[in-house]
C-alpha positions in Angstrom: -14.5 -84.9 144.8 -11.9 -83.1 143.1 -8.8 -81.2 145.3 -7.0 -78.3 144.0 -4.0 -79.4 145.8 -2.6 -83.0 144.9 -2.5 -85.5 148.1 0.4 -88.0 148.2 0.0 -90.0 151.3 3.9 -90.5 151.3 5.3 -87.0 151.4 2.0 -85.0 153.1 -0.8 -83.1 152.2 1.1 -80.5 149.9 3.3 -82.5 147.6 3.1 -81.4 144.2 1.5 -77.7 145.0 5.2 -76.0 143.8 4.4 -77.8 140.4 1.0 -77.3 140.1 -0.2 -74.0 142.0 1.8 -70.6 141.6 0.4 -68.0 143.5 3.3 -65.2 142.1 5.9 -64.9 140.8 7.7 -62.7 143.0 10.4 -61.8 140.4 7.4 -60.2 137.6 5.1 -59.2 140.1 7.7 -57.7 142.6 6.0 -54.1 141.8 3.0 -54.2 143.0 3.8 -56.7 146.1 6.3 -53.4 146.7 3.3 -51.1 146.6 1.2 -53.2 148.8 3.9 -53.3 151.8 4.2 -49.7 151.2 0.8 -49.0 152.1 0.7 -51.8 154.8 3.7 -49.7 156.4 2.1 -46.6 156.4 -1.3 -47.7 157.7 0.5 -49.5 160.7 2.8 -46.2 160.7 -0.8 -43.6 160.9 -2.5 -45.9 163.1 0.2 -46.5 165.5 1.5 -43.3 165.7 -2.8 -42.4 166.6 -2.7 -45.1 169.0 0.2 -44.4 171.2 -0.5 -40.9 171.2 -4.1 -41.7 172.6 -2.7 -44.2 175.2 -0.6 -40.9 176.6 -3.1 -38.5 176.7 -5.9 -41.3 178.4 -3.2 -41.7 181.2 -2.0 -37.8 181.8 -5.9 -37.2 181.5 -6.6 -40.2 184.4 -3.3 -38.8 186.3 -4.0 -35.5 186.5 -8.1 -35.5 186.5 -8.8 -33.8 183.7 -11.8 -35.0 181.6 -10.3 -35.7 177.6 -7.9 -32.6 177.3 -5.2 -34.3 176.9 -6.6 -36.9 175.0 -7.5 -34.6 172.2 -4.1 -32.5 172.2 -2.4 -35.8 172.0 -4.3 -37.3 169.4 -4.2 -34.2 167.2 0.0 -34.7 167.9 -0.5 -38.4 166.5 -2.3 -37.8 163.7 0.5 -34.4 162.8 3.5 -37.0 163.6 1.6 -40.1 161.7 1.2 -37.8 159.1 5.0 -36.7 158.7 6.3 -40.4 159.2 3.8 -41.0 156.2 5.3 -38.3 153.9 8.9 -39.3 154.5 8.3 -42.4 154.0 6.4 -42.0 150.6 9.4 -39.3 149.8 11.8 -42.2 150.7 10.1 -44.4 148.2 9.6 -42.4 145.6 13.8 -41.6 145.7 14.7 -45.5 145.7 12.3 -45.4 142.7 14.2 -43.0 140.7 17.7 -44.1 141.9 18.4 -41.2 144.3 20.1 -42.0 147.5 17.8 -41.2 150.5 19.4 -39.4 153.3 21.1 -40.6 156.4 19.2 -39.0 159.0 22.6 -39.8 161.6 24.2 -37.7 159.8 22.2 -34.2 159.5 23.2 -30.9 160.7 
C-alpha cells in the first residue's frame, strides 16, 4: 500500500510532508489566495448582514403580532446594507491594489 505522506514511527505520522508535499507556495500564489479571502469576506459580510437583519424583524414581528412585515422591511435593509459593506469593501481592495491609501472612516466630516 503506498502512502502519500511518509511515516516515521519516531517523530509521528507527518515527518517528512514539509519535504515532500507543498500545497502552495504562499509567497507566488499570494494573489489568488488574496482573491479567495476577498470573496470569503464578502459572502460572510452579504449573508450576515441578511441574517441579523432577519433575526430583528422575526422578533419585532413575534413582539408586536404582526404576521412577516417586519421581516420583509428588514430583510430588504440587510440585503441594501450587505450590499454597501460589499462595495466598500471591493472599492477598498481595489485602492490597496493600485497603491492608493483607503480612507479613515474616524476621521470624515
Amino acid at each position: 500500500m503506498n502512502y502519500i505522506v511518509p511515516f516515521d514511527s519516531r517523530q509521528g505520522a507527518l515527518a517528512g510532508a514539509s519535504r515532500s508535499l507543498k500545497i502552495f507556495d504562499y509567497k507566488k500564489d499570494k494573489a489568488w489566495i488574496e482573491n479567495i479571502a476577498l470573496v470569503s469576506q464578502l459572502g460572510l459580510t452579504v449573508a450576515g448582514s441578511i441574517l441579523f437583519c432577519l433575526a430583528i424583524g422575526y422578533f419585532l414581528d413575534k413582539w408586536l403580532g404582526t404576521k412577516a412585515l417586519f421581516k420583509i422591511i428588514f430583510i430588504l435593509l440587510g440585503i441594501a446594507g450587505g450590499g454597501y459593506t460589499a462595495y466598500r469593501q471591493i472599492e477598498g481592495a481595489l485602492d490597496l491594489k493600485a497603491g492608493k491609501k483607503p480612507p479613515d472612516d474616524r476621521n470624515a466630516e
